[in-house]
N, C-alpha and C positions, 0 to 999 in steps of 0.2 A: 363756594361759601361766601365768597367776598361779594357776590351781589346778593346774595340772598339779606346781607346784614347793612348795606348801604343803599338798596335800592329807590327806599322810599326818600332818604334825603336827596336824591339828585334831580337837577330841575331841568336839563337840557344834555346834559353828557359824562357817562361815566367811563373813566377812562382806569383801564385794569394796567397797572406800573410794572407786567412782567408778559413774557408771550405765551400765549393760549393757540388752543389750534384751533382753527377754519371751523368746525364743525360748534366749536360753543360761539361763535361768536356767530356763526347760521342759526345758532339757535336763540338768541338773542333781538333777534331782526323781529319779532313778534312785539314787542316792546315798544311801541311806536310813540309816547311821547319822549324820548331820549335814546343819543344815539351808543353806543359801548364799544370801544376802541381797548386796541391793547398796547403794548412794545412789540415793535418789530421783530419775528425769528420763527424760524419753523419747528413746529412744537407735533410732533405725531399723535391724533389722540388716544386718551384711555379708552382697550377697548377692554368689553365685559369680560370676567372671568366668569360661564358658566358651569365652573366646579366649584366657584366659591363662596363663602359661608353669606346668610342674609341676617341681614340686622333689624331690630326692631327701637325708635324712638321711643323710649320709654318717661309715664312720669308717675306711676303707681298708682293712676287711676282706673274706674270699671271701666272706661273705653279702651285702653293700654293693655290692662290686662287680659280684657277678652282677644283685643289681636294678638298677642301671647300665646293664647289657648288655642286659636287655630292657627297658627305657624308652626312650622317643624319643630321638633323638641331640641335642634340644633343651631335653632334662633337665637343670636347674641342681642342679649339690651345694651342700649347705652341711656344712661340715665344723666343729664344736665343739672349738675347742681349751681344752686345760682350761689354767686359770692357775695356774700354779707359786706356792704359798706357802710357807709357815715348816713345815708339816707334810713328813715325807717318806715321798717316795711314789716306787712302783717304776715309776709309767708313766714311755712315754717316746714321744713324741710324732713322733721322727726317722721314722719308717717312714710314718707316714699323710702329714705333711707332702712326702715323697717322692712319696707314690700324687699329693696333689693336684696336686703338682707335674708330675708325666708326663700327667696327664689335664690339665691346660693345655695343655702342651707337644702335644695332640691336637688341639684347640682345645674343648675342653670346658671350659662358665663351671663356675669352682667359687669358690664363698666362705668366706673362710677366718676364722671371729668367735671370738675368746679370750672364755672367761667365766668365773666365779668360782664359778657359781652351786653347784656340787658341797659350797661351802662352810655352806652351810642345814642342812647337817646334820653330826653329829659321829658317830660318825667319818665323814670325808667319801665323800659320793659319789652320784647319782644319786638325787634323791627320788621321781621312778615313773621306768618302764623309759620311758617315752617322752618325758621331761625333756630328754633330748639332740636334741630339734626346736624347744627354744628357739630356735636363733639364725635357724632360717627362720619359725616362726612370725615374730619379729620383723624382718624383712626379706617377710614377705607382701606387704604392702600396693606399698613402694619397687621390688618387683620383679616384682609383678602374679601372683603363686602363685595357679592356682585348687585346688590341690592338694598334699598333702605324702606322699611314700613312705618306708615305712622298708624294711630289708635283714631283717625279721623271716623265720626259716624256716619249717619244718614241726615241729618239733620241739618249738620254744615256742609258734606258732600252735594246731597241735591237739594237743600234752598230752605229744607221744610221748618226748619226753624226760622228763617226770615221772613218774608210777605206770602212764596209760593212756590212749587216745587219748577226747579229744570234740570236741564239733564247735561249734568257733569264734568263729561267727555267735552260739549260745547262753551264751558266754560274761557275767563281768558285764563282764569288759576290753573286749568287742568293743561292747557294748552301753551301757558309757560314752562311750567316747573317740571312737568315729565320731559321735553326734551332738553331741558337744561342738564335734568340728574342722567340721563343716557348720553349726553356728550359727555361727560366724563367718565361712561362706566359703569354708571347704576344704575338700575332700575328702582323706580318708584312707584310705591304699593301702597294700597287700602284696604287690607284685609277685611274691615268690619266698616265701610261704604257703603255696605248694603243692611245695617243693622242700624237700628233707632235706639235711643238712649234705652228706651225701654227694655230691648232686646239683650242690650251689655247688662244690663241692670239684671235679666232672668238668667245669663250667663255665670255672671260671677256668684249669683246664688245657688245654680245648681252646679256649676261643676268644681273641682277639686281645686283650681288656682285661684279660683273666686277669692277664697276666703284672708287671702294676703293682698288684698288693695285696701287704701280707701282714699277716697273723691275730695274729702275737705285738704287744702294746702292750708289751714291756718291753726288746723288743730293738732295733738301731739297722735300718735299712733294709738289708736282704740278711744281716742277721747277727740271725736271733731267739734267742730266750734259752736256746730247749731244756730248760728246764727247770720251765714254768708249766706248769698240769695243760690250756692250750691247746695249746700244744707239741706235748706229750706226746700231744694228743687228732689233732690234725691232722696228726701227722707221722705217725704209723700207718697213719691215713686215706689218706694220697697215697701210701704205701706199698706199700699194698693196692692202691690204682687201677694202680699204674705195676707191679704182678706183681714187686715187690720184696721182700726181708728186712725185719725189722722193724729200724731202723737203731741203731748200738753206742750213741749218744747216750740212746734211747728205754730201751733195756735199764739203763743206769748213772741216766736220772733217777728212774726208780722206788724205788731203794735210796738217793738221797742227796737229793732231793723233800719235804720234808716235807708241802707242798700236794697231790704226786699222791696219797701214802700216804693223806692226808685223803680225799679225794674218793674213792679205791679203796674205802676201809674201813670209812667213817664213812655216807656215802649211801646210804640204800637208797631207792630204786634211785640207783644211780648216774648220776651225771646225762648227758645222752646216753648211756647204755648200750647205748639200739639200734643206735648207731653205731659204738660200738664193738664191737660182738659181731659188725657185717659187716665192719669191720677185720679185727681177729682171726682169723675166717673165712678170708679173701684174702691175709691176711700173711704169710710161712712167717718162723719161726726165732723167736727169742725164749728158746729152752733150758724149763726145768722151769717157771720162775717164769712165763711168759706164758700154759703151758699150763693153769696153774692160773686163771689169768684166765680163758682161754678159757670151761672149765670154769666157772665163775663167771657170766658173759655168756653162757650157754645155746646155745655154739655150736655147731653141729649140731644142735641141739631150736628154733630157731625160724627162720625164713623172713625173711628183710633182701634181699632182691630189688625190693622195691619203692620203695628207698631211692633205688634208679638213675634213678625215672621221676618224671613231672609227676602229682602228684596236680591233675585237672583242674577237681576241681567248686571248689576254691580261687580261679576269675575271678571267684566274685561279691567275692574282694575286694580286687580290681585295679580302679583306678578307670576310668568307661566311655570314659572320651577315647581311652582307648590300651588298652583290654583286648583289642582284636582285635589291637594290634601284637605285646602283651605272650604272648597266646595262641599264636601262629603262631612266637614265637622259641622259643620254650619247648616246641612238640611235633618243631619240628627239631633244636634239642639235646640235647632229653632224651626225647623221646615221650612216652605219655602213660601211665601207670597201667593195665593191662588189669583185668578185672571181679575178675582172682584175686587181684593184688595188692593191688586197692583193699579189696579185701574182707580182706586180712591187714593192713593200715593201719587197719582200721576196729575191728579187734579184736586190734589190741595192745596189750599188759600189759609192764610189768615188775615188779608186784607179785610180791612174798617168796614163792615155793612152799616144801614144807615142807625141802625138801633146802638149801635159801641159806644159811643158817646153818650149815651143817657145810663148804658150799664157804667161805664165807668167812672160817671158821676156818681153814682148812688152808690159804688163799692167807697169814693176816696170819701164821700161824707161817713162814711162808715167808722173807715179809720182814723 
């Protein structure tokens, strides 16, 4: 835990002030701009408990809660609440506190640990993306974790939401942090790595835990904010699944947004762009301004069909205790990828073609 939340300040050598065993600090040797030293003493490592309970990172959103729904029914959440300081800050914690709450109310353990720790950095917030498994790594031991899951999709798993897809396993992310969490003991899992936002999106609408998430952090529970470029990004999305208009909220936060205007105009690629271009797609209505989006998002020129299905070769990083359970929920919900779609997952881009810059001139005079 303690490099997971200092890593990124250290500029030549982190030195851990208690002894560690040989095997994390093997596993640390990946790490090549800095070196990780400990205190001296022989430290035996943690080794796994394979009878013991698996945990899931929870934050009450539709990616979170679809890895929920295919984990064992004996999955502990742990859920990070952030500590309210003197800084002000738009989250707002009503909504997830809600989700833990109805997954009680199912009898699902979930643990609910206030922390500070977002405070390590100025401006605040998150020092790696997987900083928010503080409060189970620290509950491992008191609660017998042989494993920890996060709600990671496809989208940040293999690239697709950034310039262009690669493959995961070859990451430096995937190739730190898994032998890191198994030198001490746990296994680390992606239940839903092989699922596209699109896919948590179909999950939480059809199956029964669906209906206790939701995706805005800033709005109170059953009343999101509609106006955060999340909003904005999943209200299209549900849109498009349920064969509806794109809804009058989504149209007005575009024009009065200054965060969606960011993210429309300023990212290239835009971030989940593939997801939104199978939005787009599937949504009707929007008037001139959406079409220009469209247009922008390559609608009609690229193929988002495979958004819908399990990308399957994604269980090597499901962990093996429950990858056959995890497997079997996941080709009844969603099926699985066929050879054509995996093959357009495999080779998608959302790099600049030479025409992007004239569409996205003519979308920002728009706005």
């Amino acid at each position: 835990m303690a490099i997971l939340n200092t890593l990124p300040f250290c500029e030549e050598r982190l030195h851990i002030g208690w002894p560690v065993s040989e095997e994390l600090i093997e596993a640390t040797k990946v790490i090549s701009r800095i070196s990780i030293t400990s205190e001296e003493g022989q430290i035996q490592p943690i080794k796994r408990d394979q009878s013991g309970r698996h945990a899931l990172s929870f934050s009450g959103g539709a990616d979170s809660m679809a890895a929920l729904a295919v984990m064992p029914q004996t999955t502990e959440s742990v859920f990070m609440l952030r500590k309210k300081g003197s800084t002000r800050s738009l989250y707002d914690s009503h909504a997830a506190l809600e989700s833990c709450r109805q997954l009680r109310n199912l009898g699902f353990t979930v643990h609910i640990v206030e922390s500070d720790f977002e405070y390590l950095r100025n401006p605040i917030g998150f020092p790696t993306d997987l900083s928010v498994a503080s409060p189970a790594i620290l509950l491992a031991n008191e609660r017998n974790f042989s494993s920890i899951a996060f709600g990671t999709i496809l989208e940040s798993a293999y690239g697709t939401s950034g310039e262009k897809f690669r493959n995961y396993i070859d990451s430096s992310h995937y190739r730190l942090w898994k032998p890191l969490f198994e030198s001490v003991g746990l296994g680390y899992s992606l239940p839903v790595a092989g699922v596209s936002e699109v896919g948590t999106a179909k999950m939480c609408l059809e199956l029964p835990l669906g209906r206790f998430h939701q995706s805005c952090i800033r709005g109170r529970w059953g009343d999101p904010c509609n106006r955060c470029w999340k909003c904005f990004r999943k209200n299209i999305l549900i849109s498009a699944l349920e064969g509806d208009e794109i809804p009058a909220h989504s149209k007005e936060s575009v024009k009065t947004s200054k965060e969606i205007r960011k993210h429309l105009l300023e990212n290239k690629p835009i971030k989940h762009e593939g997801v939104l271009a199978y939005s787009l797609e599937r949504a009707s209505g929007g008037g001139e301004l959406f079409n220009k989006l469209r247009k922008l998002v390559r609608v009609g020129s690229v193929n988002t069909d495979w958004m819908e299905k399990w990308y399957s070769q994604s269980i090597c990083l499901v962990d093996p205790d429950y990858s056959d359970y995890t497997s079997k929920k996941l080709r009844n919900t969603l099926g699985e990828m066929s050879e054509e779609q995996t093959t357009d997952l495999c080779g998608w881009s959302n790099q600049s073609d030479e025409d992007r810059e004239v569409r996205l001139a003519e979308l920002s005079d728009f706005l």
